[in-house]
C-alpha positions, 0 to 999 in steps of 0.5 A: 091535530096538535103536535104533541110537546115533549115532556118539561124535564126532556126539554132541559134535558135536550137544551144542556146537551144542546149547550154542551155540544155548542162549547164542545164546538167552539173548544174544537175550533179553536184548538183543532189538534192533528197528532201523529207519532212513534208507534211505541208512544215514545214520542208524539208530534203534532199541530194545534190550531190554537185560534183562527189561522194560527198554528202551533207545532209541538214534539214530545219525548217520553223518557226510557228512564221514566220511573216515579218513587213515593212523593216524586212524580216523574216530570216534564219540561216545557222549552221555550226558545228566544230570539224572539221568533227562533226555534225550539223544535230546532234550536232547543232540541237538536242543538242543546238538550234533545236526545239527538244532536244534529247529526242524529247521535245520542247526546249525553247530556240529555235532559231526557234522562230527567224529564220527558220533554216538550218542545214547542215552535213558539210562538205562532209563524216560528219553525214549523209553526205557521199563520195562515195570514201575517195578522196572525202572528202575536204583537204581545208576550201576553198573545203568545201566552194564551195560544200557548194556554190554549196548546197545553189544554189540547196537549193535557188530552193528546199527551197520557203522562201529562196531566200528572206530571208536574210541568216545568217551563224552562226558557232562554233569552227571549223565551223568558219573558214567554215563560213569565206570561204563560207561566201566569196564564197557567197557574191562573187557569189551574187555580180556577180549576180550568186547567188540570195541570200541575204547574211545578215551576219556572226556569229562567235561563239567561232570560230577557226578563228586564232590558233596562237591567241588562241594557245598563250592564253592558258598558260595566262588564265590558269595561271590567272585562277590557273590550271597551275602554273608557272613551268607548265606554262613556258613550256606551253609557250615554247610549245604554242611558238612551234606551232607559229614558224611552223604555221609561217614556213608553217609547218601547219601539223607539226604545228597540232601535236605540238599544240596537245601535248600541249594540252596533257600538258595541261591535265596533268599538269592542272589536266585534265581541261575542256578546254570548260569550265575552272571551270571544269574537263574534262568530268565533264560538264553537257553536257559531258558524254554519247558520244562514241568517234569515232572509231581509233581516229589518233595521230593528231586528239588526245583526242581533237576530241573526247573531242568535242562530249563527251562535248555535248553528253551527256546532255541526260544522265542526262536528259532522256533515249535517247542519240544522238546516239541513235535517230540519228542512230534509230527514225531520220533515220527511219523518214527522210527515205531518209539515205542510209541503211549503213551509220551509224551516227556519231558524229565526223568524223575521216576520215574529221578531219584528211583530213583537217590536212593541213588547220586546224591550218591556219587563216581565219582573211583575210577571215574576212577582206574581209566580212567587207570591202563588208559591210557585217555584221560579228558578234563574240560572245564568252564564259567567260570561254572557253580555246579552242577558248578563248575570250583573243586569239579572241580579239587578232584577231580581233585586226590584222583586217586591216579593216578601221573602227577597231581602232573606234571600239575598242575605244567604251565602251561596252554595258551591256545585261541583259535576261528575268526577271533574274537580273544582266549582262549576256552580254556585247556588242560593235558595230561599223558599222558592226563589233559586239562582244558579251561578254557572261558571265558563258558561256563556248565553246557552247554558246547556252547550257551554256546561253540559254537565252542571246544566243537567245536574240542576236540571235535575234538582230543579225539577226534582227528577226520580232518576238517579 
């Protein structure tokens, strides 16, 4: 006897769903999510296995002033440290804008008072985030972008308010150039109607977007700020002239290690010139001396690297008992509960930064190009006194913009900004369209630790945050 056949209109029916089940598998493969968190909600962590061996830790803070009014939704800020290869998880929340400081007190200035906020290990192999074998770390900006594409398309699901919320990326150093890519990657993914997301802008704080732009600023400004002199500076320039020709040439790698000499250069020549602060001494910054540098630091990543963390490691020692190590690898991983046994947290690491050895000196400019020509908004925001990423060398980018709206913009006058009851300019502003520069004053490469107050006040007008 025949096997009876099931009816046309079944089969269809039975093969969508057999193709729905099979995306649904591959999505879950390759964004595996373990959440856990806070039994009220106010916050939520997790992993996100964003493809095969790759996993990206990420911790969420709702904010206790979160309130929306008509036609201003609540926000949220997305965290993207630099290095590459340090922690946001770390660094960004414990260190300059979370709600706790590294002794566990409240912090005043907060960024939680305006936004919820998301921090992220990025890319994969930083802090808490981890690869199951080295070939998974990310070689390209354009790599970190898409496992980050891939966390916000599981976080859309994990975390309720973030679908409407607008989403802000707000980045630092290194991080800029993750902001610019992923910043794309976003918007593309939403304009297709891929990702149900609200992209609301892109922060860029002392951000690495153009190395040659920077690279060209050194002598310049360390000359006018008397930490070279004229001899030193004629061989800073003929080095800083190095690194444009083989950045030109595409010898980006080559390009790295010229523009790491320079820096030893620098160093010597300058009297070890804090070059996050240049009124300061390398290591003599408040928030600079407790920090362990990273184990084997390679010949490209040179004293740069550990400079990054030793910079914001140490405010603790000054302030309390407690170092960021220390919480991060004792009281923080035992309350997530979720960090694997033997994953030991770093602030910086190694392996990413030295992965990124051919990406890490070329420009992100178009990147910017293409955020403001989808209207999205794209605000720089720099400190007076940082020599790494200079606010000579991020004006001078920003002058290379081929956007439509550039020349009106710089044609503007600047706006002045005072903060909370202190008197005299801390800031100033420029605004056309949606391009905004912040000019920060007494404010070195970390915005947020320099100048607390203003940091949070454009924080707020950036996203333009309900909150009073």
């Amino acid at each position: 006897m025949d096997r009876p056949y099931p009816p046309p209109a079944l089969l269809v029916l039975l093969s969508l769903l057999l193709c729905l089940c099979l995306l649904h598998g591959q999505r879950a493969a390759s964004a595996a999510v373990v959440t856990s968190g806070t039994g009220d909600g106010s916050e939520l962590w997790g992993y996100v296995q964003v493809r095969s061996k790759a996993h990206l830790f990420w911790w969420y803070y709702r904010s206790p002033r979160r309130a929306s009014s008509p036609g201003k939704a609540w926000p949220t800020v997305l965290w993207l440290q630099g290095g590459p290869g340090a922690s946001g998880v770390g660094l960004g929340n414990f260190l300059e804008v979370g709600p706790l400081d590294v002794n566990l007190k409240p912090r005043d200035s907060t960024w939680l008072q305006k936004a919820d906020l998301i921090f992220v290990d990025n890319p994969v192999g930083v802090g808490y985030s981890y690869a199951e074998d080295p070939s998974a770390l990310v070689t390209t900006d354009w790599q970190a972008a898409t496992d980050a594409t891939e966390l916000l398309r599981a976080l859309a699901g994990e975390i309720p308010a973030l679908p409407t919320s607008p989403l802000f990326l707000v980045a630092e150093s290194y991080g800029g150039k993750y902001a610019a890519t992923l910043g794309v990657s976003l918007a593309k993914a939403i304009r297709s109607g891929d990702l149900k997301l609200t992209l609301g802008g892109v922060a860029l704080g002392d951000s690495w977007i153009s190395p040659e732009d920077f690279t060209l600023a050194y002598t310049p400004l360390l000359l006018d700020v008397s930490r070279l002199d004229d001899n030193a500076g004629d061989e800073a320039s003929k080095k800083a002239a190095t690194v444009k020709e083989q950045i030109a040439a595409g010898q980006l790698a080559d390009s790295q290690r010229s523009w790491a000499d320079l820096l030893g250069f620098i160093d010597k020549k300058s009297a070890s010139v804090d070059m996050y602060n240049f009124l300061l001494d390398s290591g003599m910054d408040p928030v600079s001396a407790s920090s362990s540098s990273p184990s084997s630091p390679s010949p490209a990543s040179n004293a740069q690297l550990t400079k990054y963390s030793t910079y914001l490691g140490t405010q603790a020692a000054d302030s309390g008992s407690n170092t960021i190590n220390g919480i991060m690898n004792g009281v923080i991983k035992e309350k997530l509960k979720i960090i694997p046994k033997n994953l030991k947290w770093q602030e910086l690491s190694d392996p990413v930064y030295n992965a990124l050895v051919n990406d890490f000196m070329k420009p992100r400019i178009n990147e910017i190009d293409e955020l403001l020509s989808y209207g999205i908004n794209v605000t720089v925001y720099n400190g007076q006194l940082d020599v790494i990423c200079s606010t000579i060398g991020a004006e001078a980018w920003v002058k290379k913009l081929k956007w439509d709206g550039l020349n009106n913009f710089l044609s503007l006058p600047r706006q002045p900004l005072q903060c909370g009851s202190s008197r005299g300019t801390k800031a100033f502003v420029r605004s056309y369209k949606n391009l905004h520069f912040y000019w920060i004053l007494g404010a070195g490469h970390f915005v947020p630790v320099d100048q607390p107050c203003i940091a949070l006040s454009m924080i707020s007008s950036i996203t333009q945050s309900p909150a009073s």
